[in-house]
C-alpha positions in Angstrom: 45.0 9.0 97.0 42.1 8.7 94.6 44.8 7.3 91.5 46.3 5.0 93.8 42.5 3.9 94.9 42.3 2.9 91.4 45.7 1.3 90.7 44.9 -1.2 93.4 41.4 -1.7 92.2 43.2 -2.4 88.9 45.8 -4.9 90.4 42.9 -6.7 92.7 41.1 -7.3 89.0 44.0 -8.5 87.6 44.9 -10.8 90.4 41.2 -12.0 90.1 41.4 -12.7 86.6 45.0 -14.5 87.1 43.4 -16.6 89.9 40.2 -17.6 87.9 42.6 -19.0 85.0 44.5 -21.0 87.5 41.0 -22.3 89.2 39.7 -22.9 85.5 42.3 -24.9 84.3 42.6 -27.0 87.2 39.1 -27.4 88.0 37.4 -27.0 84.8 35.1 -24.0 84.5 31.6 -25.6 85.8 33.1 -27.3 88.9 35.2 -24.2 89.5 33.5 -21.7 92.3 33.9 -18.5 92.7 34.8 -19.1 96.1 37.7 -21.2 95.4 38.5 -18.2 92.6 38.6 -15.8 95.7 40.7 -18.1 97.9 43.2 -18.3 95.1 43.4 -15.0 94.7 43.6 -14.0 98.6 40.6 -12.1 98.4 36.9 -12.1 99.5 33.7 -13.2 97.6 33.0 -9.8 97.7 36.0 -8.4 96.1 34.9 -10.5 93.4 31.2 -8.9 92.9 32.8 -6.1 93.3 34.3 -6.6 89.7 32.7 -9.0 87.7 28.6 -10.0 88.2 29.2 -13.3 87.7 31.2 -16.7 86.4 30.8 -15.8 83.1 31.5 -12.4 83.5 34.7 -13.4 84.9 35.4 -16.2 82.1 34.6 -13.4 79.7 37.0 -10.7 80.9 39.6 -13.5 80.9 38.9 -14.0 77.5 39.2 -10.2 76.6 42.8 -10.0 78.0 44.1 -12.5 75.8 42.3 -11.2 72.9 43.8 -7.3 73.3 47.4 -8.4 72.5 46.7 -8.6 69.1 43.9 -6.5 68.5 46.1 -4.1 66.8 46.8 -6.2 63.9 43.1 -7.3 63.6 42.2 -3.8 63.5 45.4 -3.0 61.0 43.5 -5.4 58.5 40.0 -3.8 58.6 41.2 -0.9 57.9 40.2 0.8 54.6 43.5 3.1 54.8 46.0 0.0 55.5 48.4 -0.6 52.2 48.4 -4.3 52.7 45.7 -5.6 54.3 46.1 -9.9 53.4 49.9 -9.1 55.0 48.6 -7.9 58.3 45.6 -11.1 58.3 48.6 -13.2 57.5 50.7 -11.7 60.3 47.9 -11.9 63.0 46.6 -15.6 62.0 50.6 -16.6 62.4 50.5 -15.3 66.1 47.1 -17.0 66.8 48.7 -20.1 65.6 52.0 -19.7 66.9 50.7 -18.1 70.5 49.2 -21.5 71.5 52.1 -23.7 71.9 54.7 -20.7 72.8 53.1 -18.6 75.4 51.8 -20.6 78.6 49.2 -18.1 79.5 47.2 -18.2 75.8 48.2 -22.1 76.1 46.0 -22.6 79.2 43.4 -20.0 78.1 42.7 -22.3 74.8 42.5 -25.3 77.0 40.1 -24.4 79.3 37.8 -22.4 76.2 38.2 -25.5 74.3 38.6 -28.6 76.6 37.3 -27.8 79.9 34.4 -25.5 79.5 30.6 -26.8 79.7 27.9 -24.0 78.9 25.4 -25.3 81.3 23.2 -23.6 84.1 25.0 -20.5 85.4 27.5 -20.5 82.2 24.5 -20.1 79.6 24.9 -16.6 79.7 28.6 -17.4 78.9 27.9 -19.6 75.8 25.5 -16.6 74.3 28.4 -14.1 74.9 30.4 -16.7 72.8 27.8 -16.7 70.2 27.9 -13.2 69.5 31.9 -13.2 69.8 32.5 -15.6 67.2 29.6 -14.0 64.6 31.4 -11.0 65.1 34.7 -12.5 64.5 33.3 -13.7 61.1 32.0 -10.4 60.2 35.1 -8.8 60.9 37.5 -11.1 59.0 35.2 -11.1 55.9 35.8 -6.8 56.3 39.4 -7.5 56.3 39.0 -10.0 53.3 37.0 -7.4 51.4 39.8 -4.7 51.5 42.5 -7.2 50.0 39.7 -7.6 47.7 40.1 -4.1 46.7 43.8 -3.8 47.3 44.2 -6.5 44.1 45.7 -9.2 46.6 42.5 -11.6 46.4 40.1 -12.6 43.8 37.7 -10.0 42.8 34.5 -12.1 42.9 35.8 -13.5 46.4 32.9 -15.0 48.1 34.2 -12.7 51.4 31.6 -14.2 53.8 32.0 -17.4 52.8 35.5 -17.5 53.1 35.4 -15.4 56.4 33.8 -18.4 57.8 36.7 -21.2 56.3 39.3 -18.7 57.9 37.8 -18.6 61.3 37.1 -22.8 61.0 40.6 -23.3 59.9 42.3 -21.2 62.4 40.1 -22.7 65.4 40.3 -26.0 64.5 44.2 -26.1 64.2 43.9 -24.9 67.4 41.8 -27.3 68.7 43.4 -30.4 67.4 47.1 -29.5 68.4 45.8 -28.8 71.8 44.7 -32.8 72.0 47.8 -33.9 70.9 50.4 -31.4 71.4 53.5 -33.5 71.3 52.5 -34.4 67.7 54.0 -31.6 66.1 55.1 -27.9 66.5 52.1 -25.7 65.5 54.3 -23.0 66.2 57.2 -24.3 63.5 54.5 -24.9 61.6 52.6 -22.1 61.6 53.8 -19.8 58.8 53.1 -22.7 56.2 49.8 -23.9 57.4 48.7 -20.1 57.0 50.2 -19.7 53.9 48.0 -23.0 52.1 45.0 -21.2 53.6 46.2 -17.8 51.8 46.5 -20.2 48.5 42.8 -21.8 49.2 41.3 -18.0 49.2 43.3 -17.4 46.1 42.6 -20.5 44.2 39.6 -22.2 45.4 36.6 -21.7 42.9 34.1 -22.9 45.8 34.7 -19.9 47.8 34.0 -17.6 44.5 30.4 -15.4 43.9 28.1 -17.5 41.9 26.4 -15.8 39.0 
């Protein structure tokens, strides 16, 4: 009785979390309410607090659920023990791109993170969470940079933190300006290329090398 307690405790989160994307999208995320989350979602208010403190508590588990898909390849590249570490950074910045225009769910998710989300009043907690997401994302690709450092498959005096943040700027902007016009091209199509000039911009560009 007790695992099946949890399985539906499980299922009533994830039917939260499916609901507050819908109500996100459609509402934007400082117009949406929580009750309209819970109406979506066939549940009380309660139910809600029951799972998540607040809006941005919500917003952020959303977030997190998109993110774990490919959180195997991220951590494949920071590994210290993983043979080809720029292959598996190449590999997971292809899917970032590629994700966006081919999978509806990570589609939507961007949109609302990107287009429809204002950090004010009950979401400030939400933009610091954001804050501290994206510094660790730098410090994390500049750990995966650093070991195809060692493995011979970048420049030795790689500037890794300064290149960790062109990386994250590149991929998020791509990201950000397909989803404004989408219909211009296929990021997807595209995807292996534009990844592939920033690969040759980390090998080639002196402005992202250690000065003396």
């Amino acid at each position: 009785m007790a695992r099946r307690t949890k399985e539906e405790a499980e299922e009533t989160r994830a039917q939260i979390v499916d609901a507050a994307e819908r109500v996100f999208h459609e509402r934007g995320v400082s117009r949406a309410s929580l009750a309209e989350v819970a109406a979506a979602a066939g549940v009380s208010r309660g139910a809600i607090y029951w799972h998540f403190e607040n809006k941005a508590d919500l917003f952020h588990a959303m977030l997190e659920r998109m993110r774990l898909p490919l959180e195997d390849l991220a951590r494949a590249s920071e590994s210290e023990d993983e043979p080809d570490p720029l292959g598996r950074m190449r590999e997971l910045l292809v899917h970032l791109l590629q994700r966006v225009e081919l999978e509806p769910q990570s589609r939507r998710i961007n949109e609302i993170l990107r287009h429809k989300c204002e950090y004010i009043d009950e979401l400030g907690d939400l933009r610091q969470r954001l804050e501290a997401t994206s510094a660790e994302c730098d410090v994390r690709i500049a750990r995966a940079l650093g070991n195809a450092v060692r493995r011979g498959q970048l420049p030795a005096d790689l500037d890794c933190h300064r290149a960790a943040v062109s990386v994250h700027a590149y991929v998020e902007g791509l990201q950000t300006n397909w989803l404004m016009v989408p219909g211009s091209y296929s990021l997807a199509s595209e995807a292996v290329v534009l990844v592939e000039a920033l690969l040759d911009m980390l090998r080639h560009s002196l402005a992202l090398r250690l000065r003396a």
